[in-house]
C-alpha positions in Angstrom: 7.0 -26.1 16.1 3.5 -25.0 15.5 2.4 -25.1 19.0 5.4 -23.1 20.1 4.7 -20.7 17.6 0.9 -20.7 18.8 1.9 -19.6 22.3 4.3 -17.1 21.1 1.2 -15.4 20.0 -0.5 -16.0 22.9 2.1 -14.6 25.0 2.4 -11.5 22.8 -1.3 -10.4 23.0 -0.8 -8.2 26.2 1.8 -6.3 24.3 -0.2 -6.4 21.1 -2.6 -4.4 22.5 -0.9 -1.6 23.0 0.5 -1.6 19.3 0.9 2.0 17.9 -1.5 -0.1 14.6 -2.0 -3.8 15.8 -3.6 -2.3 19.0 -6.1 -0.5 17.1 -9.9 -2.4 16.9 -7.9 -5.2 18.4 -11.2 -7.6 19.0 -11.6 -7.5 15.6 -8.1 -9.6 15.3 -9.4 -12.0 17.8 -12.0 -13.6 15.9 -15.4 -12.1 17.1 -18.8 -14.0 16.1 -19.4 -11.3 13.3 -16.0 -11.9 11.8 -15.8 -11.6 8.8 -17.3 -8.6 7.7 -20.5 -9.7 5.8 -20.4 -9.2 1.7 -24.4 -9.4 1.7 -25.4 -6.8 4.3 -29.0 -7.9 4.4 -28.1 -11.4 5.9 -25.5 -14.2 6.3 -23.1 -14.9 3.3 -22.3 -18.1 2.1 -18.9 -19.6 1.8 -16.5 -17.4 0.1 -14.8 -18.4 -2.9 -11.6 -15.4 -2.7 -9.9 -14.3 0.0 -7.3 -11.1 -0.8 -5.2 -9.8 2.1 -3.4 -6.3 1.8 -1.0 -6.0 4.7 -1.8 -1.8 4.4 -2.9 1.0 2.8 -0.5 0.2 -0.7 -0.9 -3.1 -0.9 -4.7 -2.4 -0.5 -5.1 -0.1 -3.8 -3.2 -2.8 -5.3 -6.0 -5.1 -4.3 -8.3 -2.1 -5.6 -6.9 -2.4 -8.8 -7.3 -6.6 -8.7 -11.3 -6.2 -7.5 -11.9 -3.9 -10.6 -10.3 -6.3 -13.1 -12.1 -9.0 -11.6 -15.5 -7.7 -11.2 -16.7 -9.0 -14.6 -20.4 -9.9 -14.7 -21.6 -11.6 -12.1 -18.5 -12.8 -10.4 -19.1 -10.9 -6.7 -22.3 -13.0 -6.5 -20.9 -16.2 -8.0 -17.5 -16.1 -6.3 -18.0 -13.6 -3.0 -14.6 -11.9 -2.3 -13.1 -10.9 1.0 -10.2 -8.6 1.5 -8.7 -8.0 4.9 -5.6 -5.8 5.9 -3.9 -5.1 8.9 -4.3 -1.5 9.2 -7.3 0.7 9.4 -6.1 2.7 6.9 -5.9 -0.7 4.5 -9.4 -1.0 5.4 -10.5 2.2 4.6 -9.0 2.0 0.8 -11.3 -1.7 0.6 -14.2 -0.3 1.6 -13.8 2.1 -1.1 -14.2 -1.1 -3.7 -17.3 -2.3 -1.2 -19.0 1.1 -2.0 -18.1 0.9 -5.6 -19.4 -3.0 -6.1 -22.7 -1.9 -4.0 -23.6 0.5 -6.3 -24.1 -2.0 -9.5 -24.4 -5.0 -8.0 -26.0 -6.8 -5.3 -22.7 -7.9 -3.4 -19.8 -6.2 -2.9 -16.8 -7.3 -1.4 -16.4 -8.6 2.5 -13.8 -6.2 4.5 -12.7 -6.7 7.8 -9.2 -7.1 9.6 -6.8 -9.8 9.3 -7.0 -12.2 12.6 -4.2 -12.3 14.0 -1.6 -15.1 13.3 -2.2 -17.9 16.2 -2.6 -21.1 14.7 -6.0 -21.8 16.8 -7.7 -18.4 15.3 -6.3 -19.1 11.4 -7.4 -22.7 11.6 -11.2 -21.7 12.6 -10.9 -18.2 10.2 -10.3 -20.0 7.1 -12.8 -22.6 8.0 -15.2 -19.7 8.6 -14.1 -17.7 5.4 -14.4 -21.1 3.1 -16.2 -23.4 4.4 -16.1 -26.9 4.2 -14.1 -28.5 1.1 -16.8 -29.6 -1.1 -14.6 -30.2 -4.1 -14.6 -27.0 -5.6 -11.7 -24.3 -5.7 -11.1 -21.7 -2.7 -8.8 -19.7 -2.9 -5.9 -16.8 -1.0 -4.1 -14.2 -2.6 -1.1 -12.6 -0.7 -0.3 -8.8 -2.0 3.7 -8.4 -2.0 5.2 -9.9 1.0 2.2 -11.3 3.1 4.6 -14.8 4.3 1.8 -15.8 7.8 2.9 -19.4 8.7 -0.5 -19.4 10.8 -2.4 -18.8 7.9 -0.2 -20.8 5.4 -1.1 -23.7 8.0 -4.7 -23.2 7.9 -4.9 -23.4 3.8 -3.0 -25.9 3.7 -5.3 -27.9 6.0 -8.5 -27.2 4.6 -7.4 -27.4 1.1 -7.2 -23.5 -0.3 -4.5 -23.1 -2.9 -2.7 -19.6 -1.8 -1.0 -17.6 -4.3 1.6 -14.7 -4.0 0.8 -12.1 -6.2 3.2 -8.5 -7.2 5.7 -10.4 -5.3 8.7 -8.6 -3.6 11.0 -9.5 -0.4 13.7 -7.6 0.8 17.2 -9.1 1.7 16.1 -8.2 5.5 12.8 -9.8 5.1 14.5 -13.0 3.9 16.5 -13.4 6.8 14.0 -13.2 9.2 11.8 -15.8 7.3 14.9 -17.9 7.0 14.4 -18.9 10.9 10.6 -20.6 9.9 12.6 -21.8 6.4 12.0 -25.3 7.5 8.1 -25.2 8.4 7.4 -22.2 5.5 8.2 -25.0 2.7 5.8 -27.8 3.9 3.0 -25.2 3.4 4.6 -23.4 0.6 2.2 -21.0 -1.7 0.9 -23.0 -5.0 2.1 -20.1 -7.1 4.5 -16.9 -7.0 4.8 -14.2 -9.2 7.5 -11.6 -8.0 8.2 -8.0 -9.8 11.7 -8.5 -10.6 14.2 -11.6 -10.7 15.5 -10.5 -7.3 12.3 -10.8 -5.4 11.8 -14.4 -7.9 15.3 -15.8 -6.4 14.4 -14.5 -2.7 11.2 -16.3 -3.1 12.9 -19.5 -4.2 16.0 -19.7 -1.5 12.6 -19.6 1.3 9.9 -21.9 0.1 12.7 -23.8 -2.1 13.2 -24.5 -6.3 11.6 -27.1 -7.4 9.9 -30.7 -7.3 11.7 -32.3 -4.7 11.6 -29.3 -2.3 7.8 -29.7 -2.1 5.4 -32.5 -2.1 4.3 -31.5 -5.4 6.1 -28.7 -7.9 5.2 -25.0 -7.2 5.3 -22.4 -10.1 7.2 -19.4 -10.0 7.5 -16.1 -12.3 7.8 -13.0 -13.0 5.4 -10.4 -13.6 4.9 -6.6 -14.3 3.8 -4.3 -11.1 0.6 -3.7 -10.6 1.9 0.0 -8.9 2.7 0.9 -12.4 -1.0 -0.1 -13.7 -2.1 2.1 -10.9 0.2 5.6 -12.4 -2.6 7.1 -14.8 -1.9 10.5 -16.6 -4.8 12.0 -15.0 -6.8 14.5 -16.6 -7.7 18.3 -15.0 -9.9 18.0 -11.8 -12.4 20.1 -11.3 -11.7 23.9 -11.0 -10.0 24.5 -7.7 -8.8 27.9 -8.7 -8.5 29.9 -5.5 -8.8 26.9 -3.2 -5.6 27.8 -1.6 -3.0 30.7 -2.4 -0.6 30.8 -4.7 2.2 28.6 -5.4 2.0 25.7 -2.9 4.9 23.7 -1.9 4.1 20.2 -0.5 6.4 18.3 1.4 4.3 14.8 1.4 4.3 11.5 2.9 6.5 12.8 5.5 8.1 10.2 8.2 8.7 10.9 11.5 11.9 9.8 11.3 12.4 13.0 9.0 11.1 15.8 11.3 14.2 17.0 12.5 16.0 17.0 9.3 13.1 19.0 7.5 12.6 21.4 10.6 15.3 23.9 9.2 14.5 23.3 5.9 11.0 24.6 6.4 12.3 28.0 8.2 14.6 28.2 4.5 11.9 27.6 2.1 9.5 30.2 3.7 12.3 33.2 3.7 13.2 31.9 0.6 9.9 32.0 -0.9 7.5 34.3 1.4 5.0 34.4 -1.4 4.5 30.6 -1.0 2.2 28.8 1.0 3.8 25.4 2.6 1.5 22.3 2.5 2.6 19.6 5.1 1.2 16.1 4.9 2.4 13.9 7.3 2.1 9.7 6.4 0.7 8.8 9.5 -2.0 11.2 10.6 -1.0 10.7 14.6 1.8 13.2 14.4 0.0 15.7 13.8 0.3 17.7 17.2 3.6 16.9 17.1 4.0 18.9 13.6 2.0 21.9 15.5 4.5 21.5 18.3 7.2 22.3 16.0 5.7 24.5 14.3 4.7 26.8 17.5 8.3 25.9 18.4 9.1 28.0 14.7 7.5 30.8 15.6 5.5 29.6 12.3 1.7 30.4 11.4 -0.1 27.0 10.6 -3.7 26.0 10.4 -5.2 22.2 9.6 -6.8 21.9 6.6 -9.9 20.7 7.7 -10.4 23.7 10.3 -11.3 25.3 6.4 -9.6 28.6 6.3 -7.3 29.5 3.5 -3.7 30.5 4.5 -2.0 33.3 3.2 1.4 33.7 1.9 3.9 32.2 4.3 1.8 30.3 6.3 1.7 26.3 6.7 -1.3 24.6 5.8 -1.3 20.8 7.6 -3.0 18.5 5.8 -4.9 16.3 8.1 -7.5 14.7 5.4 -6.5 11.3 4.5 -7.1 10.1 0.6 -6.7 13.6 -0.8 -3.5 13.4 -2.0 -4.0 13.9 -5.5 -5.8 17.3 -5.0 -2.5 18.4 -3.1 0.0 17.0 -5.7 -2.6 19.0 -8.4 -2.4 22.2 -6.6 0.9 22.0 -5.9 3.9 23.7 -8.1 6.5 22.0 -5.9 6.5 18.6 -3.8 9.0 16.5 -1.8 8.0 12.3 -1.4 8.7 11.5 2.2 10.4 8.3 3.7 13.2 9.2 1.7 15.6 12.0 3.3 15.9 9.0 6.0 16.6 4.9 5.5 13.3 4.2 5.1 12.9 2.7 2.0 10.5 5.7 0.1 7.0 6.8 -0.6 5.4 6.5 -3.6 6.7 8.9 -5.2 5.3 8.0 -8.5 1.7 9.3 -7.9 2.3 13.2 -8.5 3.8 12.5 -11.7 0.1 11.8 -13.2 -0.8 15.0 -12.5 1.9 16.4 -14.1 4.5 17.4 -11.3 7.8 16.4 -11.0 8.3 15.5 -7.5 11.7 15.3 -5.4 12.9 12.8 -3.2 16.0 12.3 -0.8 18.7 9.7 -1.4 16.7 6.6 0.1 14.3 5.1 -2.1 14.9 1.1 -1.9 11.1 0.5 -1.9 10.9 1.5 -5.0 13.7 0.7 -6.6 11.8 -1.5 -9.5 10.8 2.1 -10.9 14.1 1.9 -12.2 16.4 4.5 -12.1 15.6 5.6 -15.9 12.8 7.7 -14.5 15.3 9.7 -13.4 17.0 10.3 -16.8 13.8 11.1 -18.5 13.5 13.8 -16.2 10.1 12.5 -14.2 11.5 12.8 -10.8 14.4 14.5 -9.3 16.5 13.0 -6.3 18.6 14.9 -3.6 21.6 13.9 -1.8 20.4 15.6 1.5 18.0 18.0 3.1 20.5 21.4 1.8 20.5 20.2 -1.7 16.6 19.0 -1.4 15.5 22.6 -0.8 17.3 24.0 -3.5 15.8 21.6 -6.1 12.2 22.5 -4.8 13.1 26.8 -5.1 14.3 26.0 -8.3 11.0 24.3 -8.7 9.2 26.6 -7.7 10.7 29.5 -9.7 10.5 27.1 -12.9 8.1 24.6 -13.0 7.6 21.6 -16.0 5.0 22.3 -18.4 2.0 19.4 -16.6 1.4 18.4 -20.0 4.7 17.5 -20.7 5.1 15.7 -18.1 2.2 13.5 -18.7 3.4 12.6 -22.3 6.6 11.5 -20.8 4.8 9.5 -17.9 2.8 8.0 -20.2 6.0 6.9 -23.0 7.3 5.5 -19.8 4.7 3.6 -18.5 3.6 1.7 -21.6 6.0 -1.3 -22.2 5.7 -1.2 -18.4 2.4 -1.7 -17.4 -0.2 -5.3 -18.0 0.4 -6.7 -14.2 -3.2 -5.8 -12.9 -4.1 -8.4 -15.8 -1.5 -11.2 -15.1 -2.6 -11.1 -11.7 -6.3 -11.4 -12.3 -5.3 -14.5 -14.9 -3.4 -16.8 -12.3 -6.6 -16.0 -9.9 -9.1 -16.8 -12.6 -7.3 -20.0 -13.5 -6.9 -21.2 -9.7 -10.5 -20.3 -8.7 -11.3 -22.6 -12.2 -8.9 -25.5 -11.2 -7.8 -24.9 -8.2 
């Protein structure tokens, strides 16, 4: 089975390459001599002791939020960390915890891409990334739902005890793993911790329930979500008075599966509301000439926010910086969360809350559904049936908008019982890298 699935890889490189993201710095997934990237920049690193994969840019602040709780003192230098992701744009987010370790400490984190799966290259990265087994503990933590059999084989081989951590699989995702079921639970993870009893169960039907199903019993549980640890109330930014007109309406995290439905929309909101200036901020910053196309195809004015002119009333600013969300959803009187006017699960559309606005959403929010749908009672986000009832929600809005500071003492009466998973998380890895 392994060799089958070996050559399936092989086979797939060709095609690889020209993946919209996998094709992207693709001899970096192949293994080069400088893989992985080095934690001591002034010369070779020894073995590491904790390996963190992110599969993208949210699982990657979640393994932000792990790096801070675990930098106690000394522990870069003692333990040396890597994190790898899949996507540049998980990279990017992990270098940000390289700068910040840098500038106390000697070490900082090791970043580089995740190989990809072929048996061969797993087997000689974790060799690479640990070492040889010299008795003391090594050890993988998978963000969410990170299930690589490649690299499950490689751990298991050399001896690194792999833990799932902020847990969640889909229905879908179940079934597709269901097919590897067989090979999955002879190199099952030591420990799970899900977000919810759904994601627990899922967990259990794959890599099985008990002693019995494995060669020796793995432990399984349930833990708070570390996206919940990473919701702060945030207090004022600087002063960013006259940075841009006048109300701004945001439509953020915007899919390209939603384009066309959002097209008219945007034509409504700017003859409803001439005296607004419309923020666009696409999730993946590749369509942007495509959002200029149909803009020009609006007859609309737009500029890109980096060309650094300030639009007037009316006109669409597209934001084409990446990481500067929160200075949008703190401008902004009025936002819509994309990936939700179409199936495709949601954005997090829990992050403009902490500044103090209530966001709107469209009907589709499965990826997110542990929020639970109570933040909609209190009032913290609002949720549209369709793109007609989505733009009256955001002119209404726009004509009244939530005192921020109420807002923030709701968040913050939400989040409380809610929040501790950043600190479970960091537990289970503490104990493993004592005992292995």
């Amino acid at each position: 089975m392994l060799s089958c699935y070996n050559l399936l890889w092989k086979l797939a490189r060709p095609f690889l390459r020209r993946h919209k993201r996998l094709g992207e710095d693709f001899s970096r997934r192949l293994l080069p001599s400088d893989w992985p990237g080095l934690a001591d920049p002034g010369g070779a690193s020894p073995p590491y002791r904790l390996w963190l994969h992110a599969a993208s840019g949210g699982e990657a602040y979640l393994a932000l939020e792990l790096l801070r709780k675990l930098s106690g003192e000394g522990a870069p230098s003692e333990r040396r960390i890597l994190c790898t992701s899949c996507t540049r744009q998980g990279l990017e987010i992990l270098r940000q915890a390289r700068r910040e370790e840098t500038r106390s400490k000697k070490y900082g984190p090791g970043v580089d891409y995740l190989p990809l799966d072929e048996p061969d290259l797993m087997d000689r990265a974790v060799y690479r990334v640990f070492g040889a087994n010299k008795g003391e503990p090594r050890v993988l933590g998978l963000l969410e739902t990170e299930i690589w059999p490649g690299l499950l084989w490689a751990c298991r081989k050399h001896g690194v005890s792999v833990l799932v951590l902020n847990g969640r699989m889909s229905a879908a995702s179940l079934r597709g793993y269901r097919l590897l079921r067989a090979g999955l639970r002879r190199c099952a993870p030591a420990e799970i911790l899900a977000v919810s009893r759904e994601d627990l169960e899922r967990f259990r039907a794959l890599f099985g329930g008990g002693e019995g199903d494995f060669e020796e019993p793995r432990r399984y549980s349930l833990m708070p979500n570390i996206k919940f640890d990473r919701i702060r109330p945030a207090a004022g930014g600087p002063d960013e008075e006259g940075l841009f007109p006048r109300p701004l309406l945001a439509l953020a995290s915007v899919r390209e599966e939603e384009e066309a439905l959002l097209l008219p929309l945007i034509s409504r909101l700017l003859s409803a509301a001439p005296q607004c200036c419309l923020v666009l901020a696409p999730r993946h910053l590749h369509r942007l000439e495509a959002w200029e196309k149909h803009l020009a195809g609006l007859k609309l004015d737009y500029t890109r926010r980096s060309a650094g002119l300030s639009p007037g009333p009316g006109r669409v600013l597209l934001w084409d910086s990446f990481g500067e969300l929160d200075l949008l959803y703190r401008l902004a009187s009025a936002v819509f969360v994309g990936g939700s006017l179409a199936p495709l699960g949601g954005q997090n559309f829990l992050e403009p809350m902490s500044q103090g606005l209530v966001p709107c959403i469209g009907p589709f929010w499965d990826n997110f559904a542990w929020a639970g749908k109570e933040i909609f009672e209190l009032g913290l986000a609002r949720q549209a049936r369709d793109a007609g009832e989505l733009g009256s929600l955001l002119l209404e809005q726009l004509e009244n908008p939530p005192p921020r500071e109420e807002v923030k003492t709701r968040l913050a009466a939400y989040l409380r019982p809610r929040q501790g998973g950043t600190l479970r998380a960091a537990e289970s890895l503490e104990r493993a890298l004592r005992s292995g």
